[in-house]
N, C-alpha and C positions, 0 to 999 in steps of 0.2 A: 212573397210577402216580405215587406221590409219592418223589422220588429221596432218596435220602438224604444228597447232599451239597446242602443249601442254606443260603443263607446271606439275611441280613433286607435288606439293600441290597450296590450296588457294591463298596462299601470291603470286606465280605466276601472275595469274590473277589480284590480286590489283597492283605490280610492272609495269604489262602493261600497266596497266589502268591511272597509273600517269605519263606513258612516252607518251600515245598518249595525254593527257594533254601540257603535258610539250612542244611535237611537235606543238601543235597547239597555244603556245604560240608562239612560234618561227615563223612560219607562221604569227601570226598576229603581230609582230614586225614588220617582215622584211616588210609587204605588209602597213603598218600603212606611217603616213606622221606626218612632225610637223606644226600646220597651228596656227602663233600668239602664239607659247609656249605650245601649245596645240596637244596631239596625238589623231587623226582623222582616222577612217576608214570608209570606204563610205558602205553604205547598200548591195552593190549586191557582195564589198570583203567580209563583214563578214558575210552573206549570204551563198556564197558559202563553206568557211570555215568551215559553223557550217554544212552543210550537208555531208563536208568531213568530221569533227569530228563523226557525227552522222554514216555515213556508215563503217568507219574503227571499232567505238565502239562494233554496231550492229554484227560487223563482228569476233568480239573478242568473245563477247557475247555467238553468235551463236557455234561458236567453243568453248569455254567452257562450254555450257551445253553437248555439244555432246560428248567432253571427258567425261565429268561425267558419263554419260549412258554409253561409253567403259567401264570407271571403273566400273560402278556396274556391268555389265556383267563379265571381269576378276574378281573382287572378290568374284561374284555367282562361277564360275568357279573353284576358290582358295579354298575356304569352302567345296569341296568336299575332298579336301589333310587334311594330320593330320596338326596341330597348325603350329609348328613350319615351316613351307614350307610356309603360307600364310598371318602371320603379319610382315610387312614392310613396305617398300616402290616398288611403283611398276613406270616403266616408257615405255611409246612404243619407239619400235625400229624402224629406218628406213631401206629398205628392197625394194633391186633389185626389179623394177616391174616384175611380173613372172606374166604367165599362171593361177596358182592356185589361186594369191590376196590372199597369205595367208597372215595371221596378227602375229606380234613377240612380245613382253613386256619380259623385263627386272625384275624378281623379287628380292630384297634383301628383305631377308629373314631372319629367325634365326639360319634356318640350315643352310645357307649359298645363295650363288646367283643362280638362276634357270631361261631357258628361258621357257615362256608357249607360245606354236605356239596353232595356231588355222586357220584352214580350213573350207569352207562350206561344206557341204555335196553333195553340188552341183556338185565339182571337186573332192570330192573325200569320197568313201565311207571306211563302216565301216567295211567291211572286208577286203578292199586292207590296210587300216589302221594297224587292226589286223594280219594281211601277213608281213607285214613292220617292225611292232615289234617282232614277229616269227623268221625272219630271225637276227634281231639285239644282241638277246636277245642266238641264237646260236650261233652267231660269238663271244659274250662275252662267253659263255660257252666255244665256243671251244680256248679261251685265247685271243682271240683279243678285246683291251679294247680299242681302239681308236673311238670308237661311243660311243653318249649319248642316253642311256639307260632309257625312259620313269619310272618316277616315278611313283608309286600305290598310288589308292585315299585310302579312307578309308575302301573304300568296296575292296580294293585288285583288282582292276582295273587300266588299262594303259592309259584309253581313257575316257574323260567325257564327251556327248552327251550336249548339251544345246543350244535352239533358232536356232535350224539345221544348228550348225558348231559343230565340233571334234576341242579336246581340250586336249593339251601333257603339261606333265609341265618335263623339261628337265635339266639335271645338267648341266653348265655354262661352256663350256670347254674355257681354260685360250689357247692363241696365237693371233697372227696377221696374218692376210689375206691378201696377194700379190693383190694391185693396178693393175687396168685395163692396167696399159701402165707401170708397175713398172716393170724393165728388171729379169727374174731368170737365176741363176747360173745351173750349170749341178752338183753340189748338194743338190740344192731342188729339183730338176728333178729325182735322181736315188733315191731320200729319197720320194718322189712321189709314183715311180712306184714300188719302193719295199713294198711298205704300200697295195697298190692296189693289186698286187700280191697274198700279205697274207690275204687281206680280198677276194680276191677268191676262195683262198687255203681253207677257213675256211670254204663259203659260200656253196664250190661245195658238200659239203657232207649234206645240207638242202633237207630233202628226195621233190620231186617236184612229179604231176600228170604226167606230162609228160615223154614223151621217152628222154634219156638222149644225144641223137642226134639228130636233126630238122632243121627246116627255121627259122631265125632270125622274130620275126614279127613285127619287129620295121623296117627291110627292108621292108617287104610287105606295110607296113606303107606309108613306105617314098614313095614308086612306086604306090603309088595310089593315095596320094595327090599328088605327082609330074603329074601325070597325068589332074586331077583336075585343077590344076596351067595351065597348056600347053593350054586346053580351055577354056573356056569363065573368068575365073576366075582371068587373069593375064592382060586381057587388062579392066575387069571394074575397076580392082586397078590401074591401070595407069591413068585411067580417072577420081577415085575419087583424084588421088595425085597431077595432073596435076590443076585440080577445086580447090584443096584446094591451091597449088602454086598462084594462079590467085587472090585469097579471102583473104589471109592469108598477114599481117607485122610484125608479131613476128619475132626475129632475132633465136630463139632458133627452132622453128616450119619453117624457112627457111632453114634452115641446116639440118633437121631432114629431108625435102620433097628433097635435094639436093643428101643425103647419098642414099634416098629410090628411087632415079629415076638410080643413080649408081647399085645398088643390081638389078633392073629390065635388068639393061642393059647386068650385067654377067648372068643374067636367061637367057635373047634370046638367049647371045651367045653359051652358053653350050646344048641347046633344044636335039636333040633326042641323041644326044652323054650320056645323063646323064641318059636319058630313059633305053639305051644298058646296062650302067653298073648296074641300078640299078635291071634290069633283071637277069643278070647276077648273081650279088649277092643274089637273092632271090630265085635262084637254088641249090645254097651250103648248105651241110647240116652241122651242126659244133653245139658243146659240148653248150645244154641250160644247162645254172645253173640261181641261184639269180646274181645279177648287181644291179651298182645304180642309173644308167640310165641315170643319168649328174653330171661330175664329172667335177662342174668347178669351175676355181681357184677361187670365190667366196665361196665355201664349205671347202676349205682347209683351217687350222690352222695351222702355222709352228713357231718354234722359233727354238735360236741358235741350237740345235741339228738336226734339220728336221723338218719333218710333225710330228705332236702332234695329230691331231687330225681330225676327218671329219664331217662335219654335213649336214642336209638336205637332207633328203634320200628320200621326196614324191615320185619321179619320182622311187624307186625300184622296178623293177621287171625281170620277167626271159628272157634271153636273151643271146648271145654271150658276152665274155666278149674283145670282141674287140670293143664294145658300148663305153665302160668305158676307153679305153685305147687309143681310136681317139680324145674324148673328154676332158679327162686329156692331154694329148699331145697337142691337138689344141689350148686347152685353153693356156697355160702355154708356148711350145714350138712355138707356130706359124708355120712358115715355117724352122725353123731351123734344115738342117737336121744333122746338130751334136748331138744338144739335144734329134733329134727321137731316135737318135741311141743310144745315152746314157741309153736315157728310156728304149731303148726297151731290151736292154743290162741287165740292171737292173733287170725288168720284166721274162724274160726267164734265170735268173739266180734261180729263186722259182718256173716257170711255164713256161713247153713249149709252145709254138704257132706254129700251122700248118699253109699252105699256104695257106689255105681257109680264116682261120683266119686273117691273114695279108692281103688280099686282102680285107674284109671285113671292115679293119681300113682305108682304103683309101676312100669307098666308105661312111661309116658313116662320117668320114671329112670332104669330099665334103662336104654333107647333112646338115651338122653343117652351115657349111659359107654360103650356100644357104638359105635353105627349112626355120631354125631357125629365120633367118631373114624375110622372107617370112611370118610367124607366129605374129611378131612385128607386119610388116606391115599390114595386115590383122587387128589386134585388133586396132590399131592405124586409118587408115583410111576407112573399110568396116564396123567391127561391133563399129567401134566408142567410143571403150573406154574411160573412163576419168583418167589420170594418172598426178601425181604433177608432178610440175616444175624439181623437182630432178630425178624422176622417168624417164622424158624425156631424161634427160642428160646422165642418165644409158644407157636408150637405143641406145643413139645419141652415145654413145662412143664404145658399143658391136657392130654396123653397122660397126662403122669407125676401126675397128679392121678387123671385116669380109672384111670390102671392100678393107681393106690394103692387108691382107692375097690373096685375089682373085687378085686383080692388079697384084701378083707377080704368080700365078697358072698358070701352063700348065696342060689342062685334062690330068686327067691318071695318073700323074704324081706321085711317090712315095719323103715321106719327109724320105726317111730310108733306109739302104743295108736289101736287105732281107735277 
Protein backbone atom coordinates (compact mmCIF):
# COMPACT_ATOMS: atom_id res chain seq x y z
CA UNK A 1 0.00 0.00 0.00
CA UNK A 2 1.17 3.26 -0.81
CA UNK A 3 0.05 5.78 2.23
CA UNK A 4 -0.96 8.91 1.44
CA UNK A 5 0.82 11.01 3.84
CA UNK A 6 4.33 11.01 2.29
CA UNK A 7 6.64 13.29 2.02
CA UNK A 8 10.12 13.44 -0.49
CA UNK A 9 12.71 13.73 2.45
CA UNK A 10 12.95 14.43 6.43
CA UNK A 11 12.45 18.23 6.39
CA UNK A 12 8.71 17.06 5.12
CA UNK A 13 7.86 15.56 8.16
CA UNK A 14 9.37 18.50 10.46
CA UNK A 15 7.23 21.06 8.03
CA UNK A 16 4.22 19.13 9.25
CA UNK A 17 4.93 18.81 12.44
CA UNK A 18 5.10 22.85 12.75
CA UNK A 19 1.83 23.27 10.75
CA UNK A 20 -0.13 20.92 13.16
CA UNK A 21 1.50 23.13 15.86
CA UNK A 22 0.71 26.05 14.26
CA UNK A 23 -3.17 24.54 13.81
CA UNK A 24 -3.39 23.97 17.25
CA UNK A 25 -2.52 27.42 18.04
CA UNK A 26 -5.25 28.60 15.98
CA UNK A 27 -7.72 26.32 17.69
CA UNK A 28 -6.60 27.55 21.10
CA UNK A 29 -7.08 31.19 20.16
CA UNK A 30 -10.21 30.98 18.59
CA UNK A 31 -11.62 28.64 21.61
CA UNK A 32 -9.59 30.83 24.37
CA UNK A 33 -11.71 33.91 26.08
CA UNK A 34 -10.42 37.31 27.72
CA UNK A 35 -11.58 37.25 31.36
CA UNK A 36 -10.02 40.80 33.26
CA UNK A 37 -7.22 41.22 30.59
CA UNK A 38 -6.41 37.93 30.81
CA UNK A 39 -6.63 34.74 28.10
CA UNK A 40 -8.36 31.71 29.80
CA UNK A 41 -9.06 28.41 28.58
CA UNK A 42 -11.03 26.17 30.63
CA UNK A 43 -9.61 22.48 31.25
CA UNK A 44 -11.85 20.18 29.35
CA UNK A 45 -11.15 22.96 25.87
CA UNK A 46 -7.52 22.32 26.25
CA UNK A 47 -8.04 18.88 27.22
CA UNK A 48 -9.67 18.06 24.24
CA UNK A 49 -7.29 19.98 21.97
CA UNK A 50 -4.21 18.37 23.44
CA UNK A 51 -5.80 14.90 22.51
CA UNK A 52 -6.55 16.18 19.07
CA UNK A 53 -2.99 17.49 18.87
CA UNK A 54 -1.91 14.17 20.17
CA UNK A 55 -3.88 11.93 17.74
CA UNK A 56 -3.34 13.93 14.34
CA UNK A 57 0.77 13.88 15.59
CA UNK A 58 0.62 10.09 16.46
CA UNK A 59 -1.01 9.88 13.05
CA UNK A 60 1.76 11.76 11.28
CA UNK A 61 4.12 9.84 13.15
CA UNK A 62 2.74 6.52 12.28
CA UNK A 63 2.72 7.32 8.61
CA UNK A 64 6.25 8.39 8.56
CA UNK A 65 7.70 5.56 10.01
CA UNK A 66 5.73 3.47 7.55
CA UNK A 67 7.01 5.44 4.57
CA UNK A 68 10.49 4.86 5.85
CA UNK A 69 10.03 0.99 5.77
CA UNK A 70 8.43 1.60 1.95
CA UNK A 71 11.70 3.30 1.46
CA UNK A 72 14.00 0.82 2.58
CA UNK A 73 12.17 -1.74 0.68
CA UNK A 74 12.43 0.47 -2.74
CA UNK A 75 15.93 1.16 -2.08
CA UNK A 76 16.60 -2.89 -1.29
CA UNK A 77 14.88 -3.17 -4.54
CA UNK A 78 17.14 -0.23 -6.32
CA UNK A 79 20.64 -1.61 -5.19
CA UNK A 80 20.03 -4.55 -7.39
CA UNK A 81 20.30 -1.96 -10.73
CA UNK A 82 23.71 -0.49 -11.70
CA UNK A 83 24.63 3.12 -9.55
CA UNK A 84 23.47 5.27 -11.79
CA UNK A 85 19.48 4.15 -11.94
CA UNK A 86 19.30 4.15 -8.10
CA UNK A 87 20.94 7.40 -6.38
CA UNK A 88 18.27 10.13 -6.31
CA UNK A 89 15.34 10.98 -5.26
CA UNK A 90 12.58 8.61 -5.11
CA UNK A 91 8.73 9.61 -4.56
CA UNK A 92 5.12 7.23 -4.52
CA UNK A 93 2.83 7.63 -7.01
CA UNK A 94 -0.78 7.82 -6.70
CA UNK A 95 -2.51 5.01 -8.69
CA UNK A 96 -6.13 3.88 -9.93
CA UNK A 97 -7.39 1.44 -7.35
CA UNK A 98 -6.89 -1.85 -9.48
CA UNK A 99 -7.30 -5.52 -8.83
CA UNK A 100 -3.48 -6.16 -8.64
CA UNK A 101 -2.86 -3.16 -5.42
CA UNK A 102 0.05 -2.79 -7.34
CA UNK A 103 2.44 -0.04 -5.95
CA UNK A 104 4.33 2.86 -8.36
CA UNK A 105 7.40 5.20 -7.13
CA UNK A 106 8.75 7.87 -9.20
CA UNK A 107 12.62 7.48 -9.47
CA UNK A 108 15.01 10.43 -10.39
CA UNK A 109 17.90 9.23 -11.03
CA UNK A 110 21.28 9.96 -12.88
CA UNK A 111 20.46 8.30 -15.76
CA UNK A 112 17.46 9.85 -15.88
CA UNK A 113 13.62 9.28 -14.41
CA UNK A 114 12.38 5.78 -14.08
CA UNK A 115 8.96 4.23 -12.67
CA UNK A 116 9.63 1.01 -10.40
CA UNK A 117 6.00 -0.91 -10.10
CA UNK A 118 5.89 -3.62 -7.76
CA UNK A 119 3.21 -6.42 -7.41
CA UNK A 120 2.74 -9.27 -4.91
CA UNK A 121 3.14 -12.40 -5.93
CA UNK A 122 -0.09 -13.03 -4.70
CA UNK A 123 -1.71 -11.52 -8.08
CA UNK A 124 0.76 -12.24 -10.08
CA UNK A 125 3.35 -14.62 -10.75
CA UNK A 126 6.84 -15.06 -11.99
CA UNK A 127 6.19 -16.48 -15.20
CA UNK A 128 3.18 -14.54 -16.43
CA UNK A 129 5.60 -11.72 -15.25
CA UNK A 130 8.29 -13.22 -17.51
CA UNK A 131 5.53 -13.84 -20.58
CA UNK A 132 4.82 -10.06 -20.18
CA UNK A 133 8.37 -8.95 -20.88
CA UNK A 134 8.72 -11.77 -23.83
CA UNK A 135 6.11 -10.38 -25.55
CA UNK A 136 7.20 -6.47 -24.88
CA UNK A 137 10.68 -7.00 -25.42
CA UNK A 138 9.38 -8.72 -29.33
CA UNK A 139 7.23 -6.01 -30.11
CA UNK A 140 10.48 -3.54 -29.55
CA UNK A 141 12.38 -6.01 -31.58
CA UNK A 142 9.85 -6.10 -34.10
CA UNK A 143 10.21 -1.90 -34.19
CA UNK A 144 7.44 -0.99 -32.01
CA UNK A 145 8.87 1.24 -29.50
CA UNK A 146 5.82 2.64 -27.79
CA UNK A 147 6.28 0.33 -24.49
CA UNK A 148 8.60 0.63 -21.69
CA UNK A 149 10.85 -1.89 -21.71
CA UNK A 150 12.05 -3.31 -18.21
CA UNK A 151 15.42 -2.29 -17.19
CA UNK A 152 18.33 -5.22 -16.25
CA UNK A 153 19.51 -5.36 -12.68
CA UNK A 154 23.00 -6.23 -12.45
CA UNK A 155 22.70 -9.66 -12.72
CA UNK A 156 21.19 -9.13 -16.30
CA UNK A 157 17.68 -9.70 -15.02
CA UNK A 158 14.24 -7.94 -15.79
CA UNK A 159 12.56 -8.81 -12.62
CA UNK A 160 13.78 -8.59 -8.74
CA UNK A 161 12.07 -10.96 -6.44
CA UNK A 162 11.96 -9.43 -2.87
CA UNK A 163 9.60 -9.85 0.60
CA UNK A 164 7.08 -11.81 -2.16
CA UNK A 165 6.46 -8.98 -4.51
CA UNK A 166 8.05 -8.61 -8.20
CA UNK A 167 9.70 -5.54 -8.82
CA UNK A 168 10.23 -3.56 -12.61
CA UNK A 169 12.13 -0.62 -12.72
CA UNK A 170 10.70 1.24 -16.02
CA UNK A 171 11.92 4.07 -18.28
CA UNK A 172 9.63 7.36 -17.54
CA UNK A 173 7.66 7.60 -20.83
CA UNK A 174 6.98 11.61 -21.11
CA UNK A 175 2.76 12.49 -22.25
CA UNK A 176 -0.61 13.30 -20.60
CA UNK A 177 -3.38 10.94 -19.88
CA UNK A 178 -6.93 12.01 -21.02
CA UNK A 179 -9.25 12.79 -17.67
CA UNK A 180 -12.16 10.43 -16.70
CA UNK A 181 -14.90 12.82 -18.16
CA UNK A 182 -12.12 14.93 -20.49
CA UNK A 183 -14.05 14.98 -24.04
CA UNK A 184 -11.59 13.12 -27.06
CA UNK A 185 -11.40 14.34 -30.55
CA UNK A 186 -11.64 11.62 -33.42
CA UNK A 187 -7.91 12.26 -33.78
CA UNK A 188 -6.74 10.88 -30.61
CA UNK A 189 -9.28 8.09 -31.63
CA UNK A 190 -7.72 6.99 -35.04
CA UNK A 191 -4.08 7.88 -33.57
CA UNK A 192 -5.46 5.19 -30.70
CA UNK A 193 -6.48 2.55 -32.80
CA UNK A 194 -3.74 2.83 -35.28
CA UNK A 195 -1.08 2.31 -32.38
CA UNK A 196 -3.18 -0.78 -31.21
CA UNK A 197 -3.37 -2.10 -34.68
CA UNK A 198 0.44 -2.03 -34.92
CA UNK A 199 1.05 -3.40 -31.73
CA UNK A 200 -1.07 -6.41 -32.95
CA UNK A 201 0.60 -6.46 -36.11
CA UNK A 202 3.91 -6.92 -34.26
CA UNK A 203 2.42 -9.14 -31.44
CA UNK A 204 0.77 -11.77 -33.73
CA UNK A 205 3.94 -13.14 -34.92
CA UNK A 206 4.95 -14.09 -30.77
CA UNK A 207 5.36 -17.83 -31.50
CA UNK A 208 2.17 -19.03 -28.60
CA UNK A 209 1.48 -22.86 -27.34
CA UNK A 210 -1.63 -22.64 -28.69
CA UNK A 211 -3.70 -23.30 -32.00
CA UNK A 212 -3.57 -20.11 -33.76
CA UNK A 213 -7.56 -20.23 -33.85
CA UNK A 214 -9.78 -20.92 -30.59
CA UNK A 215 -12.44 -19.59 -27.86
CA UNK A 216 -11.72 -16.34 -26.44
CA UNK A 217 -11.12 -17.48 -22.66
CA UNK A 218 -11.76 -14.28 -21.23
CA UNK A 219 -15.34 -14.95 -22.65
CA UNK A 220 -15.64 -18.41 -20.95
CA UNK A 221 -14.54 -16.13 -18.20
CA UNK A 222 -16.99 -13.68 -18.27
CA UNK A 223 -20.00 -16.62 -18.88
CA UNK A 224 -19.23 -18.20 -15.68
CA UNK A 225 -18.96 -15.47 -13.42
CA UNK A 226 -21.88 -14.02 -15.14
CA UNK A 227 -23.43 -17.06 -14.08
CA UNK A 228 -22.10 -16.98 -10.49
CA UNK A 229 -23.46 -13.30 -10.33
CA UNK A 230 -27.26 -14.60 -11.49
CA UNK A 231 -27.23 -16.93 -8.17
CA UNK A 232 -26.83 -16.49 -4.88
CA UNK A 233 -24.00 -14.00 -5.29
CA UNK A 234 -26.03 -10.82 -6.62
CA UNK A 235 -28.65 -10.67 -4.02
CA UNK A 236 -25.96 -11.12 -0.89
CA UNK A 237 -24.29 -7.95 -2.54
CA UNK A 238 -27.52 -6.15 -2.53
CA UNK A 239 -27.89 -7.01 1.05
CA UNK A 240 -24.44 -6.07 2.13
CA UNK A 241 -24.90 -2.58 0.03
CA UNK A 242 -28.36 -1.94 1.23
CA UNK A 243 -26.77 -2.68 5.41
CA UNK A 244 -24.10 -0.56 4.54
CA UNK A 245 -26.63 2.31 3.02
CA UNK A 246 -28.48 1.94 6.54
CA UNK A 247 -24.95 2.22 8.77
CA UNK A 248 -23.16 4.55 6.61
CA UNK A 249 -23.05 9.15 6.81
CA UNK A 250 -20.15 9.65 4.54
CA UNK A 251 -21.30 11.73 1.78
CA UNK A 252 -18.54 10.15 -0.57
CA UNK A 253 -19.55 6.30 0.55
CA UNK A 254 -23.45 7.56 -0.07
CA UNK A 255 -22.78 8.21 -3.66
CA UNK A 256 -20.67 5.34 -4.00
CA UNK A 257 -23.73 2.82 -2.47
CA UNK A 258 -26.23 5.26 -4.80
CA UNK A 259 -24.01 4.35 -8.23
CA UNK A 260 -23.67 0.55 -6.83
CA UNK A 261 -27.51 0.05 -6.33
CA UNK A 262 -27.94 1.69 -10.24
CA UNK A 263 -25.16 -0.91 -11.69
CA UNK A 264 -27.38 -3.73 -9.82
CA UNK A 265 -30.48 -2.49 -11.19
CA UNK A 266 -28.89 -2.78 -15.24
CA UNK A 267 -27.66 -6.36 -14.00
CA UNK A 268 -31.54 -7.58 -13.24
CA UNK A 269 -32.56 -5.91 -16.14
CA UNK A 270 -30.26 -7.53 -18.80
CA UNK A 271 -30.47 -11.34 -16.88
CA UNK A 272 -30.55 -14.27 -19.29
CA UNK A 273 -30.57 -11.76 -22.45
CA UNK A 274 -26.69 -11.27 -21.50
CA UNK A 275 -26.38 -15.15 -20.65
CA UNK A 276 -27.56 -15.81 -24.56
CA UNK A 277 -24.87 -13.62 -25.80
CA UNK A 278 -22.40 -14.51 -23.80
CA UNK A 279 -22.89 -18.18 -24.99
CA UNK A 280 -22.94 -17.08 -28.05
CA UNK A 281 -19.77 -15.69 -28.05
CA UNK A 282 -17.98 -18.41 -26.36
CA UNK A 283 -18.79 -20.58 -29.48
CA UNK A 284 -16.84 -18.45 -32.11
CA UNK A 285 -13.53 -19.51 -32.88
CA UNK A 286 -11.24 -16.33 -33.82
CA UNK A 287 -7.38 -15.57 -34.34
CA UNK A 288 -5.63 -15.95 -30.34
CA UNK A 289 -2.42 -13.93 -30.38
CA UNK A 290 -0.80 -11.78 -27.43
CA UNK A 291 -3.36 -8.62 -26.21
CA UNK A 292 -3.22 -6.28 -23.48
CA UNK A 293 -6.13 -7.13 -22.03
CA UNK A 294 -7.14 -3.37 -20.82
CA UNK A 295 -6.53 -0.88 -22.80
CA UNK A 296 -7.89 2.11 -20.90
CA UNK A 297 -7.45 5.57 -21.26
CA UNK A 298 -5.75 5.55 -17.95
CA UNK A 299 -2.67 3.46 -19.94
CA UNK A 300 -2.55 5.91 -22.76
CA UNK A 301 0.06 8.74 -23.19
CA UNK A 302 -0.81 11.27 -25.94
CA UNK A 303 0.73 14.61 -26.76
CA UNK A 304 0.36 17.12 -29.61
CA UNK A 305 1.10 14.54 -32.25
CA UNK A 306 -1.04 11.39 -30.90
CA UNK A 307 -0.49 8.59 -28.76
CA UNK A 308 3.27 8.40 -27.56
CA UNK A 309 3.07 5.92 -25.60
CA UNK A 310 1.33 2.89 -23.62
CA UNK A 311 1.78 1.49 -20.30
CA UNK A 312 0.52 -1.09 -17.78
CA UNK A 313 0.40 -4.25 -19.43
CA UNK A 314 -0.24 -6.63 -16.08
CA UNK A 315 -3.50 -7.70 -17.48
CA UNK A 316 -1.43 -9.13 -20.98
CA UNK A 317 -2.25 -12.17 -22.29
CA UNK A 318 -3.51 -14.17 -25.19
CA UNK A 319 -6.69 -13.71 -26.48
CA UNK A 320 -8.84 -12.03 -29.43
CA UNK A 321 -7.78 -8.84 -30.26
CA UNK A 322 -11.25 -7.49 -30.06
CA UNK A 323 -10.46 -7.51 -25.93
CA UNK A 324 -8.41 -4.67 -26.70
CA UNK A 325 -10.46 -2.80 -29.14
CA UNK A 326 -13.98 -2.85 -27.14
CA UNK A 327 -12.04 -1.54 -24.32
CA UNK A 328 -9.95 1.13 -25.97
CA UNK A 329 -13.15 2.28 -27.77
CA UNK A 330 -15.27 1.94 -24.53
CA UNK A 331 -12.91 3.68 -22.53
CA UNK A 332 -12.36 6.76 -24.76
CA UNK A 333 -15.29 6.61 -27.20
CA UNK A 334 -18.39 5.66 -24.90
CA UNK A 335 -21.24 5.45 -26.98
CA UNK A 336 -20.23 7.61 -29.74
CA UNK A 337 -20.88 5.79 -32.74
CA UNK A 338 -18.96 8.20 -34.85
CA UNK A 339 -15.78 7.81 -32.99
CA UNK A 340 -16.53 3.70 -33.22
CA UNK A 341 -16.40 4.13 -36.66
CA UNK A 342 -13.56 6.22 -36.86
CA UNK A 343 -11.63 3.75 -34.72
CA UNK A 344 -12.70 1.10 -36.25
CA UNK A 345 -11.93 2.72 -39.60
CA UNK A 346 -8.41 3.33 -38.49
CA UNK A 347 -7.91 -0.18 -37.07
CA UNK A 348 -8.75 -2.16 -40.21
CA UNK A 349 -6.79 0.26 -42.32
CA UNK A 350 -3.40 -2.15 -40.85
CA UNK A 351 -5.73 -5.14 -39.71
CA UNK A 352 -8.77 -6.79 -41.06
CA UNK A 353 -11.67 -7.84 -38.59
CA UNK A 354 -14.07 -10.68 -39.37
CA UNK A 355 -17.55 -10.83 -38.26
CA UNK A 356 -16.92 -13.01 -35.45
CA UNK A 357 -14.53 -10.58 -34.40
CA UNK A 358 -16.89 -7.64 -34.37
CA UNK A 359 -19.36 -9.42 -32.73
CA UNK A 360 -17.05 -10.29 -30.05
CA UNK A 361 -16.28 -6.29 -29.42
CA UNK A 362 -19.94 -5.87 -28.69
CA UNK A 363 -20.18 -8.61 -26.24
CA UNK A 364 -16.59 -7.63 -24.32
CA UNK A 365 -18.34 -3.97 -24.05
CA UNK A 366 -21.26 -5.03 -22.57
CA UNK A 367 -18.97 -6.95 -19.99
CA UNK A 368 -16.90 -3.81 -19.49
CA UNK A 369 -19.98 -1.61 -18.14
CA UNK A 370 -21.40 -4.53 -16.33
CA UNK A 371 -19.16 -7.51 -14.93
CA UNK A 372 -15.94 -4.66 -14.39
CA UNK A 373 -18.13 -2.98 -12.18
CA UNK A 374 -19.42 -5.89 -10.61
CA UNK A 375 -15.74 -6.64 -9.49
CA UNK A 376 -15.41 -2.97 -7.70
CA UNK A 377 -18.45 -3.82 -6.07
CA UNK A 378 -17.58 -7.10 -4.94
CA UNK A 379 -13.95 -5.93 -3.31
CA UNK A 380 -15.78 -2.72 -2.06
CA UNK A 381 -18.67 -4.42 -0.19
CA UNK A 382 -18.16 -8.62 0.12
CA UNK A 383 -14.40 -8.96 0.46
CA UNK A 384 -14.19 -5.61 2.21
CA UNK A 385 -11.29 -3.95 0.89
CA UNK A 386 -9.71 -0.96 2.26
CA UNK A 387 -9.19 1.82 -0.41
CA UNK A 388 -8.25 5.79 0.35
CA UNK A 389 -10.40 8.56 -0.01
CA UNK A 390 -8.92 9.18 -3.53
CA UNK A 391 -9.06 5.61 -4.57
CA UNK A 392 -12.85 5.81 -3.82
CA UNK A 393 -13.53 8.75 -6.06
CA UNK A 394 -11.67 6.82 -8.92
CA UNK A 395 -14.01 4.25 -8.53
CA UNK A 396 -17.00 6.49 -7.83
CA UNK A 397 -16.38 8.18 -11.33
CA UNK A 398 -15.43 4.82 -13.48
CA UNK A 399 -19.42 3.51 -12.01
CA UNK A 400 -20.66 6.96 -13.06
CA UNK A 401 -19.18 6.57 -16.44
CA UNK A 402 -20.43 2.92 -16.82
CA UNK A 403 -23.85 3.97 -15.48
CA UNK A 404 -23.89 6.90 -18.04
CA UNK A 405 -22.90 4.58 -20.76
CA UNK A 406 -25.73 1.81 -19.79
CA UNK A 407 -28.62 4.72 -19.16
CA UNK A 408 -28.15 5.31 -22.91
CA UNK A 409 -27.76 1.08 -23.92
CA UNK A 410 -30.25 -0.92 -25.80
CA UNK A 411 -29.06 -4.87 -25.58
CA UNK A 412 -27.52 -5.94 -28.59
CA UNK A 413 -27.13 -2.86 -29.72
CA UNK A 414 -23.81 -2.04 -32.13
CA UNK A 415 -21.81 1.46 -31.37
CA UNK A 416 -20.38 0.99 -35.28
CA UNK A 417 -21.49 0.29 -39.18
CA UNK A 418 -20.12 -3.01 -39.56
Amino acid sequence: MVFQLNFPDEKGFFYFACGIIHLFGIFYEIQTERIDGKTVCSPLELSRYTVTLFSISFFAFTSFLFRKMDIKTVRTVLSEYPEDYRIGKIYPLFHFASLSNAEYWLVEAEAGNFCLRGQSQETLSVNHLQYIQAVLWHAIYEGFDLVPLPLETRQRKGIVEYAGWLWELLPWLEGHKIDSFEKVDSTQIVSAMLTLAQFHEVTSTFPLPNEPLGLSPTIQKHQARWKSWVGNEIHELANRIRTRQRETSDLQETELIRESLLLLDHFLMFGGDAMAMFARGGRLSVPIQPIIGNVNRRHLLFDEGGLCGMIDFKELGADSVSLDIASLLGSLAGNDPKLWNYGLKAYRSIRPLSDEELYLMIVFDFAEMILSGLEWLDLLFLKRREFRPEQKQAILERLRWQSARLNQYRFGQTNFVA
